[in-house]
KEKEDREN-47180 format. One record per atom (N, C-alpha, C, O): x, y, z. Coordinates in steps of 0.001 Angstrom, whole numbers, plus 500000, padded with zeros to 6 digits. Each point is the difference from the previous one (the first is absolute). Layout:
KEKEDREN-47180
XYZ;...
This chain:
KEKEDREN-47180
887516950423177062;500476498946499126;500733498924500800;499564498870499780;501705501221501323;500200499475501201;499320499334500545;500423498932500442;498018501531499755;499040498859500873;499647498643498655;500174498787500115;499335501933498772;499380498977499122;500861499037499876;499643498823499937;501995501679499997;501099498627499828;499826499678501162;499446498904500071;500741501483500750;500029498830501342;498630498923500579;499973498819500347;499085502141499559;498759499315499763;500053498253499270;499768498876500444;500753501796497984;500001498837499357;501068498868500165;499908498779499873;501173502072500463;500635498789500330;500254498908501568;500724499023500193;498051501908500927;499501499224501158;499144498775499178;500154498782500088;498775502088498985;498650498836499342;500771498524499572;499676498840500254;501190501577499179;500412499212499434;500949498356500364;499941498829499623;500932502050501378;500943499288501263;498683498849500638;500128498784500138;498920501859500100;499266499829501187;498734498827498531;499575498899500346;500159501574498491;499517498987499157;500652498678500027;499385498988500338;502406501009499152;500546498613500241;500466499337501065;500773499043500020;498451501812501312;500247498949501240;498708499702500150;499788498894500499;499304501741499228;498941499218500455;498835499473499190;498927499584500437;501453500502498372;498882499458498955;500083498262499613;501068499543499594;497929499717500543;500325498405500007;501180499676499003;501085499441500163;498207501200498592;500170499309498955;501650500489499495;500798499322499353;499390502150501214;501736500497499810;500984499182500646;500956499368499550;498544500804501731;500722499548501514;500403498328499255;501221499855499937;497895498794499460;500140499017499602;501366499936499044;500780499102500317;499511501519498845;500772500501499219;501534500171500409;500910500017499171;499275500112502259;501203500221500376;500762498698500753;499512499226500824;501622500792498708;500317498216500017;501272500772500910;500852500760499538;499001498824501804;500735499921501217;501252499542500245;500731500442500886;499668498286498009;500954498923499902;500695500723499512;500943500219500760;499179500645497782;500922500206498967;500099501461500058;500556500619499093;498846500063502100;500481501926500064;500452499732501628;499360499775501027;501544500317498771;501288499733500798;501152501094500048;501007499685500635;498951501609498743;501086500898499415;500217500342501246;498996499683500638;502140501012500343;500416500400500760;499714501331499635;500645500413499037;498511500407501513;499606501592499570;501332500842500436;500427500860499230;500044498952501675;500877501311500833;501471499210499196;500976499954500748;499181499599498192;501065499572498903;499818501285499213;501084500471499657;498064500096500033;499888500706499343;499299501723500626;499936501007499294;499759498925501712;499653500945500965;501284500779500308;500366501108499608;500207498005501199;501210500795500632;501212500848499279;500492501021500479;499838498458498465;500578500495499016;499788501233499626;500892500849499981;497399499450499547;499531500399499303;500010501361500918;500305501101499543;499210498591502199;500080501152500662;501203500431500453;500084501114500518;501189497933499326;501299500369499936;500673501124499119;500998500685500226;498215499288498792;500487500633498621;499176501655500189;500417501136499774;498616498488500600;499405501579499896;500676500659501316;500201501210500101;500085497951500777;500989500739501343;500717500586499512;500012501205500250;500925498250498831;501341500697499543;499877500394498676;501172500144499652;498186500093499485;499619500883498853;498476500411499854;498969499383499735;501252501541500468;498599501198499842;500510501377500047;501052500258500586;498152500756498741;500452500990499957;500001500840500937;500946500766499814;498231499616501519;500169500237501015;499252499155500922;498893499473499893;502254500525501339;499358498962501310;499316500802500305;500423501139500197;497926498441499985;499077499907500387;498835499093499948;499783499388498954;499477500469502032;499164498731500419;499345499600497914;500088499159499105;499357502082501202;499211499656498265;500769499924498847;499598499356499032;501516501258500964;501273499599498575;500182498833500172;499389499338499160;501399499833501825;499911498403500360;499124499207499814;500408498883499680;498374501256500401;498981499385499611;499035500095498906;498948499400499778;501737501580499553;499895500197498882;500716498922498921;499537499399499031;501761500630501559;501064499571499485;499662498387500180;500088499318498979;499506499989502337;500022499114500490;498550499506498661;500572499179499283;498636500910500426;498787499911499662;500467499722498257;499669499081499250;501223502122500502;500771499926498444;500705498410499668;499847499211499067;500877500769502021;501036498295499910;498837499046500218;499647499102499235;499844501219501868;498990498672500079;499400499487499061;500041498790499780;498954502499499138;499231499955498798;501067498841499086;499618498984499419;501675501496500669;500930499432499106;500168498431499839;500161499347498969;499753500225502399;500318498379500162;498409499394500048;499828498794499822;499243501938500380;498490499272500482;499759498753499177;499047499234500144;502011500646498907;499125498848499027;500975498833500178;499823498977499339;501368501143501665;500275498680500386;499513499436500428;500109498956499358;499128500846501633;499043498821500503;499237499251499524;499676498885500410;499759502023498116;498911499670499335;500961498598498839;499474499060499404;502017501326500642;500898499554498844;500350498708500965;500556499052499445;499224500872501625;501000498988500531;498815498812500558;500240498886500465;498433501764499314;498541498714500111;499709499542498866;499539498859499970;500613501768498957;499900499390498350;500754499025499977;499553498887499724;502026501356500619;501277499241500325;499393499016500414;499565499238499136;500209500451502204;499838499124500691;498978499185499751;500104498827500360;498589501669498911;498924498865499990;500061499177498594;499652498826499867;500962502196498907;499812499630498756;499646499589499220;500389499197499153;498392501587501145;498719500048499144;499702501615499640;499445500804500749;500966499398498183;500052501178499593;499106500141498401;500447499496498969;498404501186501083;499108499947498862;500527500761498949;501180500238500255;498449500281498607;500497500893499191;499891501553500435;500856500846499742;497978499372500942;499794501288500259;500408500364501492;500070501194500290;500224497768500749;500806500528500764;501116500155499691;500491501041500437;500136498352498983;501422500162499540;500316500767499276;501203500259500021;498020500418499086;500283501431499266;499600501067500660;500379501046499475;498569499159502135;499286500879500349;501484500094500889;500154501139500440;500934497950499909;501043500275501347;500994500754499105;500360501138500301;500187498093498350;500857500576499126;499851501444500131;500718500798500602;498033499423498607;499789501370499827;499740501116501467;499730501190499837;500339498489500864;499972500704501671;501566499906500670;500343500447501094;500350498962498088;501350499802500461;500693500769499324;501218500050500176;
């Protein structure tokens, strides 16, 4: 089950870098988020709370916080371009 998720989520990574018509879609100017704003924290936090130190509890942990914030970036390009349709704007609500 491990391979099929990873599988799919290589296909997929690897669909919106290299497909014309996805790749067109991504506007360079206005995704600007500083990633490790929200990285470092996130692996800060599973350093010092998890239930036992070990490589895989931490990254367990690390993977839990991350899941948590993933939709800032997505909140702070809506922000910024503002153009927000009806159904993106209820598809972020509701994922938030």
């Amino acid at each position: 089950m491990k391979l099929v998720f990873l599988a799919s989520s290589f296909s997929i990574v690897w669909y919106m870098k290299r497909h014309k018509i996805v790749r067109r879609t991504y506007d360079k100017d206005h995704d600007t988020f500083r990633h490790y704003v929200l990285v470092l924290p996130c692996l800060l936090l599973a350093l010092l709370i998890n239930e036992k130190f070990t490589f895989r509890e931490v990254m367990w942990a690390f993977s839990i916080y991350l899941e948590a914030v993933a939709i800032f970036p997505q909140l702070v390009l809506l922000q910024r371009t503002r153009n927000i349709d009806n159904l993106t704007g209820q598809y972020v609500f509701f994922l938030g």
